[in-house]
N, C-alpha and C positions, 0 to 999 in steps of 0.2 A: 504494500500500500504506500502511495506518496503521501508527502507531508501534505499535501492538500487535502479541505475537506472532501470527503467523497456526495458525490449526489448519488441522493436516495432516495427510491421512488417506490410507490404500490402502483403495480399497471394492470388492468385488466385488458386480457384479449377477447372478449364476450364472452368466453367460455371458463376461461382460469383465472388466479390472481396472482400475480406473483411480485416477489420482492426485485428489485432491480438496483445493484449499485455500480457503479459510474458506466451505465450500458451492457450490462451483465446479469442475466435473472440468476439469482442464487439462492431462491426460495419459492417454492409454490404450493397454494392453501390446498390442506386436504378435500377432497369432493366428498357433500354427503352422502352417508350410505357406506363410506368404506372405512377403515381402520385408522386411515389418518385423519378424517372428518374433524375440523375444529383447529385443524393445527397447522405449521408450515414443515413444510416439506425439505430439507435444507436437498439443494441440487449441486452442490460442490464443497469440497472438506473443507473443514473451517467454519463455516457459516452457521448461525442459528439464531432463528428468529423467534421471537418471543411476544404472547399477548401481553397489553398493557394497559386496556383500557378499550380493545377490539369492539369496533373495528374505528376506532377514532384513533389510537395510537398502539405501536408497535416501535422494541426494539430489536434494531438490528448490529449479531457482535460479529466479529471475526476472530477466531483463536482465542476468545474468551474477553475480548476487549471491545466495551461499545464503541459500535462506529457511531451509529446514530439512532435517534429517537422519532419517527415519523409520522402525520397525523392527515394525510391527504391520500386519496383515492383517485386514479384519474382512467378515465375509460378511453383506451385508444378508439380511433375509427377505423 
């Protein structure tokens, strides 16, 4: 990670939500109905994302260290 803050986003693709840091999804919401329902899916080592106040805010760490704290949803087209 560079010294810069990273941008942090929740995207949805109409169908999924996922965590995105600096253009990189590394977290996606479990779908109802299955085992991870409720929760983030971390998509690459390191990553783990955490309710915080779902779905108004989410932390996201990397190797155990907050990157960021996020409160915005945004729905691609």
């Amino acid at each position: 990670m560079s010294k810069d803050p990273p941008t942090v986003e929740m995207i949805s693709d109409g169908d999924d939500l996922f965590v995105v840091v600096n253009g990189v999804k590394v977290a996606k919401r479990g779908r109802p109905g299955t085992a991870q329902a409720n929760t983030w899916v971390s998509l690459g080592p390191g990553w783990t994302v955490l309710d915080r106040n779902y779905p108004e805010e989410i932390e996201v760490m990397f190797e155990g260290v907050r990157i960021s704290l996020i409160e915005r949803v945004r729905q691609d087209e």
